[in-house]
C-alpha positions as CSV (number, residue, x, y, z in Angstrom):
1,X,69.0,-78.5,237.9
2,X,72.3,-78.1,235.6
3,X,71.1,-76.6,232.2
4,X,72.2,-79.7,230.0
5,X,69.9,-81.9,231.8
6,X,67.0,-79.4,232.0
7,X,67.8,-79.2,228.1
8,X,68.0,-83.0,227.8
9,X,64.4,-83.1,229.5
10,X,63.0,-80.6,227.1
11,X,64.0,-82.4,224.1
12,X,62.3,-85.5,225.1
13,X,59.5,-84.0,226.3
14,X,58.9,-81.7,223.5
15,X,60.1,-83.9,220.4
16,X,61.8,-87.2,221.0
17,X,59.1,-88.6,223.4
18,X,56.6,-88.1,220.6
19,X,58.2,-89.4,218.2
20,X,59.1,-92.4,220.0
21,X,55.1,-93.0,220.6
22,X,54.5,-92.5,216.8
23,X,56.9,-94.9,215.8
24,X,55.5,-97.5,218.4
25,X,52.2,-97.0,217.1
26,X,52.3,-96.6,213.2
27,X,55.7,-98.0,212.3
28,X,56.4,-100.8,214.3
29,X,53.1,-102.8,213.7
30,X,53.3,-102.5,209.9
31,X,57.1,-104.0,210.1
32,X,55.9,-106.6,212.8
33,X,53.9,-107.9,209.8
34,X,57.2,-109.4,208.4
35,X,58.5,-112.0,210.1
36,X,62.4,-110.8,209.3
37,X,61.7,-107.6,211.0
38,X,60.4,-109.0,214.2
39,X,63.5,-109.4,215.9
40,X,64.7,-105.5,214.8
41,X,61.6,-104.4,216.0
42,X,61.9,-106.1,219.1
43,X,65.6,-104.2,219.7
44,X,64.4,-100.9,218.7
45,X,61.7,-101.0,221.6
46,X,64.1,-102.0,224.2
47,X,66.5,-98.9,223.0
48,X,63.3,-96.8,223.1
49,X,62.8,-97.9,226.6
50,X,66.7,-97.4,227.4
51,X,66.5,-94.1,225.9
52,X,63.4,-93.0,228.1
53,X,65.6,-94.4,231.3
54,X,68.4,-91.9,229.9
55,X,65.8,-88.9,229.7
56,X,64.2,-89.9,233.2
57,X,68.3,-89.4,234.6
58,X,68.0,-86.1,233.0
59,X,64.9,-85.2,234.5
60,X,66.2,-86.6,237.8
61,X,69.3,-84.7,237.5
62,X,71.1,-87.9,237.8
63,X,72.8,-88.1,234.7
64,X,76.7,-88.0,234.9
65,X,79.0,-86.7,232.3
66,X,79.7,-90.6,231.5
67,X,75.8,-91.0,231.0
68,X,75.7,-88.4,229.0
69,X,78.1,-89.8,226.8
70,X,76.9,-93.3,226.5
71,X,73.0,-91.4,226.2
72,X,74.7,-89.5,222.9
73,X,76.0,-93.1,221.4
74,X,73.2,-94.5,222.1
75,X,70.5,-92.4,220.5
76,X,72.9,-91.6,217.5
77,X,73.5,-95.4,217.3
78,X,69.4,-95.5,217.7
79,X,68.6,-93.7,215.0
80,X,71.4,-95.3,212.6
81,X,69.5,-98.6,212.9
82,X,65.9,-97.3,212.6
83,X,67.4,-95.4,209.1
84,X,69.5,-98.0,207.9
85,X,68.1,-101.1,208.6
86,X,64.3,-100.7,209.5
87,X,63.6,-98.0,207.0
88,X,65.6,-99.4,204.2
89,X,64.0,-102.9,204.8
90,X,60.5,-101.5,204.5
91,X,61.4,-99.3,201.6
92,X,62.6,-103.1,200.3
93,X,59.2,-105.1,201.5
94,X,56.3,-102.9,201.0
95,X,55.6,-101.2,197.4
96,X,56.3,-97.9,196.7
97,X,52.2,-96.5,197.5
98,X,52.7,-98.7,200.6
99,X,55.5,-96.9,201.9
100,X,53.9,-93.4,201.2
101,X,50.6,-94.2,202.8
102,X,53.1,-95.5,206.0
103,X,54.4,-92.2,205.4
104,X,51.6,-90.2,205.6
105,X,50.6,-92.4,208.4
106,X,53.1,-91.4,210.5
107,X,53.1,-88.3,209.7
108,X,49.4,-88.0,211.2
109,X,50.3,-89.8,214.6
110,X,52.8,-87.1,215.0
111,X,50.2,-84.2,214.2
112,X,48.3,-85.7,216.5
113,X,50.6,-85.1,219.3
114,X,51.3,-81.6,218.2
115,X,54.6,-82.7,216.5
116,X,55.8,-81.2,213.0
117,X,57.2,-84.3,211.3
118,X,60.2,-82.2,210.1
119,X,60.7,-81.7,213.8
120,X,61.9,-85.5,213.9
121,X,64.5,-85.0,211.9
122,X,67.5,-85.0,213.2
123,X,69.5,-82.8,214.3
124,X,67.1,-80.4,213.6
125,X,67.0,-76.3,215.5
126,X,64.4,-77.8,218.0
127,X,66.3,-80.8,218.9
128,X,70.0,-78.9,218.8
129,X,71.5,-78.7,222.6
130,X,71.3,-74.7,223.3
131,X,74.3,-73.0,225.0
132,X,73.8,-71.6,228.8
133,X,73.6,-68.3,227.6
134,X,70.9,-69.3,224.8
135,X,68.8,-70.8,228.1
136,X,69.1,-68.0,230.5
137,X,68.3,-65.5,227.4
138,X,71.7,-63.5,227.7
């Protein structure tokens, strides 16, 4: 397996994937409740689900250097759109308490799965692509 992809498949699996659940459970339904958001939400789960098709190249060793590239735009594009337009919608909807209990909320689901909430922020050292040397420990 070529180290980026193994490295690609280690993110996922050890941050991005849990995240990605988190968000589905906790975040999503409390911005479904608003009819504006439905449509956002509704985009956001179909990127998840492209995202998880990138991450399952990567754990096929499938993915190409062109994948790779549209994968980066994608998830950076992703998480753009989550920050810019889902969060700061919510933090527009839902009263201040609201938004810290959602919050704390998700910051439970991702305890849950084992997953440090500052982990999810990213680029973060967990998340950061290490070199080949970093991986083979040399």
């Amino acid at each position: 397996m070529l180290a980026w992809q193994a490295e690609i498949q280690r993110i996922f699996v050890g941050e991005i994937q849990n995240h990605f659940d988190a968000e589905e459970r906790t975040l999503f339904p409390v911005a479904l409740r608003f009819a504006g958001l439905g449509g956002l939400v509704d985009e956001l789960l179909g990127e998840h689900a492209r995202l998880r098709d990138y991450f399952a190249l990567a754990s096929e060793t499938t993915m190409d250097p062109a994948k790779l590239h549209d994968f980066s735009r994608k998830l950076a594009a992703h998480i753009r759109k989550e920050e810019r337009e889902l969060f700061e919608s919510l933090q527009k909807l839902l009263p201040a308490e609201d938004m810290a209990m959602l919050g704390r909320a998700l910051a439970k689901a991702l305890e849950e799965v084992g997953t440090d909430r500052s982990s999810c922020e990213l680029p973060n050292q967990a998340t950061r692509l290490r070199s080949l040397r970093d991986i083979k420990g040399g």
